[in-house]
TIBADREN-20414 format. One record per residue (C-alpha): chain; x, y, z. Coordinates in pm, 1 decimal. Each point is the difference from the previous one (the first is absolute). Example, Ala and Ser with C-alpha at 12.3 -4.5 7.8 and 13.67 -1.06 7.14 Angstrom:
BEGIN
@chain:A, u:1230.0, v:-450.0, w:780.0;
@chain:A, u:137.0, v:344.0, w:-66.0;
This chain:
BEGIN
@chain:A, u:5878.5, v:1509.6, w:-9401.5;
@chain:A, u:-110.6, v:124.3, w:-357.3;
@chain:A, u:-373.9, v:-32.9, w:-87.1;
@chain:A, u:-40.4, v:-295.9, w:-277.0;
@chain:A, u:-134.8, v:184.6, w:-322.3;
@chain:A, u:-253.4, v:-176.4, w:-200.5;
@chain:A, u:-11.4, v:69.2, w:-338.6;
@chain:A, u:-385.8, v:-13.6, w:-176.6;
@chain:A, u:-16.5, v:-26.9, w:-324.7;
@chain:A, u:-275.9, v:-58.9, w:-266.1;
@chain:A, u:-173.6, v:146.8, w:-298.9;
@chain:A, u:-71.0, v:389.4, w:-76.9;
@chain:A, u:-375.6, v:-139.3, w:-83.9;
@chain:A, u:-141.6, v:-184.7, w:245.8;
@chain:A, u:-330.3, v:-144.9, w:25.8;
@chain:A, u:-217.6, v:86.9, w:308.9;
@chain:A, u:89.7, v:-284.7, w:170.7;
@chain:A, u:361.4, v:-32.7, w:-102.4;
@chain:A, u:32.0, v:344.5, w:201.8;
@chain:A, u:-210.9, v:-61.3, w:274.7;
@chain:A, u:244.3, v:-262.4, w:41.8;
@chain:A, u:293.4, v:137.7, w:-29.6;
@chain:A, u:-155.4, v:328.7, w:240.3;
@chain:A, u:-40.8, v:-311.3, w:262.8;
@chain:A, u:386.1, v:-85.1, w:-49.2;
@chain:A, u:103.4, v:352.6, w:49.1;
@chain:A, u:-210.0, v:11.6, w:337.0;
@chain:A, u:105.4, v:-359.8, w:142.2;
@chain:A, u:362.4, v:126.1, w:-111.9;
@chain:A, u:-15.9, v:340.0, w:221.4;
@chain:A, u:-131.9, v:-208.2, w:234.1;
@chain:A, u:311.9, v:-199.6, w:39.9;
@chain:A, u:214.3, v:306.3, w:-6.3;
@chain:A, u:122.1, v:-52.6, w:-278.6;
@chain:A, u:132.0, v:253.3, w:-276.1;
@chain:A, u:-203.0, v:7.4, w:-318.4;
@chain:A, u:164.1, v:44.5, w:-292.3;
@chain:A, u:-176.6, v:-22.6, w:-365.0;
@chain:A, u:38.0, v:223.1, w:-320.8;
@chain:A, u:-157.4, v:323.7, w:137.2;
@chain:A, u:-249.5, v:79.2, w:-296.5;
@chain:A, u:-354.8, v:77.8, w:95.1;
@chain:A, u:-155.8, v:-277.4, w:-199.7;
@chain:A, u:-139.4, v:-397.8, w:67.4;
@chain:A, u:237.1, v:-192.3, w:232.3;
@chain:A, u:245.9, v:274.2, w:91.7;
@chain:A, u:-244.4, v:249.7, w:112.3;
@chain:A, u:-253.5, v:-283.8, w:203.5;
@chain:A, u:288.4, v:-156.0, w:173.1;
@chain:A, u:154.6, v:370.4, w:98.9;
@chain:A, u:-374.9, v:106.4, w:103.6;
@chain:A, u:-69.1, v:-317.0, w:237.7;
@chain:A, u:382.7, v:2.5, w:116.3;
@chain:A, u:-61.7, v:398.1, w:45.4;
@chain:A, u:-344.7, v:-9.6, w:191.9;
@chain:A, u:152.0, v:-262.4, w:247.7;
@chain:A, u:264.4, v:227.6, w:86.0;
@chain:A, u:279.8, v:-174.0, w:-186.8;
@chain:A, u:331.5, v:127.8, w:-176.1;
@chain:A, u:-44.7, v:16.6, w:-375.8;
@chain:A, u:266.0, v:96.5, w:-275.9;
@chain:A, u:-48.6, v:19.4, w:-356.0;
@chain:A, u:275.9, v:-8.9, w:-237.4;
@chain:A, u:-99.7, v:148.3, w:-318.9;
@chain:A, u:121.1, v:-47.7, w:-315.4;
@chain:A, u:-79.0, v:402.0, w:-115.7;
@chain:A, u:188.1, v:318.9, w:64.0;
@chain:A, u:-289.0, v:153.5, w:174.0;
@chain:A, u:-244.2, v:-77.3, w:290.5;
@chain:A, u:-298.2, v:87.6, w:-261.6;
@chain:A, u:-136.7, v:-363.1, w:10.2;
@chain:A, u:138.8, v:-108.7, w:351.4;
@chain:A, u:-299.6, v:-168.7, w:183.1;
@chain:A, u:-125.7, v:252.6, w:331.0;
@chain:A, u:68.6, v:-251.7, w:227.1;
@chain:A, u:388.7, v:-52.0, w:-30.0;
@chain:A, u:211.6, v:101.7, w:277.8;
@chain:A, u:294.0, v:53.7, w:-137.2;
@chain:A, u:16.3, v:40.3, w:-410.7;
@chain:A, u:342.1, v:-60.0, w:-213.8;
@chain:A, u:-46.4, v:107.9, w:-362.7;
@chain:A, u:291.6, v:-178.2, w:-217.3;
@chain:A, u:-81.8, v:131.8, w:-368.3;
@chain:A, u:89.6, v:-361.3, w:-52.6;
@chain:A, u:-276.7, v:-120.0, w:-151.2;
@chain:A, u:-75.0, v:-358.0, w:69.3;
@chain:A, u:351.7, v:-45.7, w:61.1;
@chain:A, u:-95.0, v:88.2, w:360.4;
@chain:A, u:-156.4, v:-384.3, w:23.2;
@chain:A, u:373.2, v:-67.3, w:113.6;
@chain:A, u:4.7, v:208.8, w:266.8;
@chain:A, u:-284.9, v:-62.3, w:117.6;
@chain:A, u:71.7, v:-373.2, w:23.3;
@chain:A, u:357.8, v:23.6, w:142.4;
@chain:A, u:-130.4, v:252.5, w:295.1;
@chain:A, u:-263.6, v:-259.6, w:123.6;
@chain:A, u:23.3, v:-289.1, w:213.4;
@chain:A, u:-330.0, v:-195.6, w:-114.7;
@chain:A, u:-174.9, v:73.3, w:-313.5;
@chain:A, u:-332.6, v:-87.8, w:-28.2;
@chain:A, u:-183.5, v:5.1, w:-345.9;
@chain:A, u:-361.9, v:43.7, w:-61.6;
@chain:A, u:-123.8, v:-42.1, w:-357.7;
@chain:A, u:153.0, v:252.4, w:-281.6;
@chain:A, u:120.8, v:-46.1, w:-335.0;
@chain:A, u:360.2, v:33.0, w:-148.7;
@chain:A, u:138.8, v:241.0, w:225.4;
@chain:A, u:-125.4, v:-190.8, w:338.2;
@chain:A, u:163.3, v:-360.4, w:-203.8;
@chain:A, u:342.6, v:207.0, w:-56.6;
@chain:A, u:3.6, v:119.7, w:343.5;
@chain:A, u:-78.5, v:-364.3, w:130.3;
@chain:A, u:328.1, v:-96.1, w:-234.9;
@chain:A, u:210.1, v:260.5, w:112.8;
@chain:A, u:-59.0, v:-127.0, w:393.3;
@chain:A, u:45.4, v:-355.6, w:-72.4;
@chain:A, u:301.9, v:106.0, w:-180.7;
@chain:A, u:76.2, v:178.5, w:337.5;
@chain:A, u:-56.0, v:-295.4, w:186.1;
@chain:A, u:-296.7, v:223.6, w:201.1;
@chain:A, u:-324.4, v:-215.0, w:104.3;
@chain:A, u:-250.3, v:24.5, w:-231.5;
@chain:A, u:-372.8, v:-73.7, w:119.7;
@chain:A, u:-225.6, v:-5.9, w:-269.7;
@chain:A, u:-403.0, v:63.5, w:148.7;
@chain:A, u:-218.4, v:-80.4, w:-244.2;
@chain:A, u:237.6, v:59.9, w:-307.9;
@chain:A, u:96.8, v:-299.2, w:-207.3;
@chain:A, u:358.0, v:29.6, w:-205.0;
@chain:A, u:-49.7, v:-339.5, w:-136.8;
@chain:A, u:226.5, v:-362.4, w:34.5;
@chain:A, u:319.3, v:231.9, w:-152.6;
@chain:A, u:39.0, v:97.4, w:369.5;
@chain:A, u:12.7, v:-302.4, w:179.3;
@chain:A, u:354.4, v:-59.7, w:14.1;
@chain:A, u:-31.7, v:321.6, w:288.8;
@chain:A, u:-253.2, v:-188.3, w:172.1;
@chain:A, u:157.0, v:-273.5, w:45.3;
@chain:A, u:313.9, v:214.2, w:70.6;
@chain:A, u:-195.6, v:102.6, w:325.7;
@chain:A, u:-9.5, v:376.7, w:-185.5;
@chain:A, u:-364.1, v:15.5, w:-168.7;
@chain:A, u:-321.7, v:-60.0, w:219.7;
@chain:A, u:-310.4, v:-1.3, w:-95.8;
@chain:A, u:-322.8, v:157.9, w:189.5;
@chain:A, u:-368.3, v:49.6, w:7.9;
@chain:A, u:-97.3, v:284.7, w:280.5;
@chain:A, u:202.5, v:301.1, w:113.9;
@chain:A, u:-13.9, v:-178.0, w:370.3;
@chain:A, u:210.3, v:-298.9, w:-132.2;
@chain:A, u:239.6, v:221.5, w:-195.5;
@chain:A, u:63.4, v:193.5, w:298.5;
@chain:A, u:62.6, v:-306.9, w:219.3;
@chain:A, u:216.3, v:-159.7, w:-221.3;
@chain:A, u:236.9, v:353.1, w:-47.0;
@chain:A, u:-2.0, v:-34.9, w:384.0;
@chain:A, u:154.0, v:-322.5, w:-23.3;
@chain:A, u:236.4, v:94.7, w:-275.5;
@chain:A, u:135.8, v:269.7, w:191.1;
@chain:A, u:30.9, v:-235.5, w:295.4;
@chain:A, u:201.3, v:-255.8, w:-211.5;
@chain:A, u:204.4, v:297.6, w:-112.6;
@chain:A, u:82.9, v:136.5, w:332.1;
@chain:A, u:39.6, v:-333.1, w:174.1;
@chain:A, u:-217.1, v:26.1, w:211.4;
């Protein structure tokens, strides 16, 4: 059976605790086994969860959006440079089977959009996209979170609904 790959996503600045939370997702998500999956730079949400997902032992891949590995975060696994910009948001989205979304700015809302699009889960922890979204909530697709521990449970019982079991 294929490991579930969780994709983290949030903004390139993050306050101190904005990435000490999402380094707690990456962690509780290598603890589940899971694949991590998040944009693979070395900055705010992408390089905390890769670092707590990494120093639990976990899987991580980054898929970047440059041609080189210059700015890939130390703690991917496995890097994919694209050259494709943020175009990469896409596949980043439609390679995951959870995404969870800690606070960002434009480029953490579009991905958000692009999954829903997708029909993907989206868990928002701690990030608020406002009452234009809550069509998706009540669509079963958007959930909203306050701790890495309940956004973890809750993409356990997504992927449980998924699989059927």
């Amino acid at each position: 059976m294929r490991k579930p790959v969780i994709r983290v996503m949030g903004g390139s600045k993050a306050t101190p605790s904005v990435a000490a939370m999402a380094f707690e997702l990456g962690r509780l998500i290598a603890e589940r086994g899971w694949i991590l999956l998040n944009g693979g730079r070395h900055l705010g949400v992408m390089s905390a969860s890769a670092k707590g997902a990494r120093q639990a032992g976990g899987m991580v891949i980054g898929i970047l959006p440059d041609k080189s590995s210059a700015k890939a975060s130390p703690d991917l696994d496995i890097a994919i440079m694209t050259g494709m910009g943020e175009a990469r948001n896409v596949i980043n989205v439609l390679s995951s089977d959870v995404v969870i979304a800690c606070p960002g700015k434009l480029g953490t809302r579009s991905e958000v959009n692009f999954a829903l699009n997708a029909k993907r889960n989206v868990i928002l922890l701690q990030f608020d996209m406002g009452d234009a979204y809550d069509h998706y909530q009540r669509r079963g697709l958007l959930h909203y979170t306050d701790s890495p521990e309940e956004a973890v449970e809750l993409t356990a019982d997504l992927l449980c609904d998924r699989d059927g079991t």
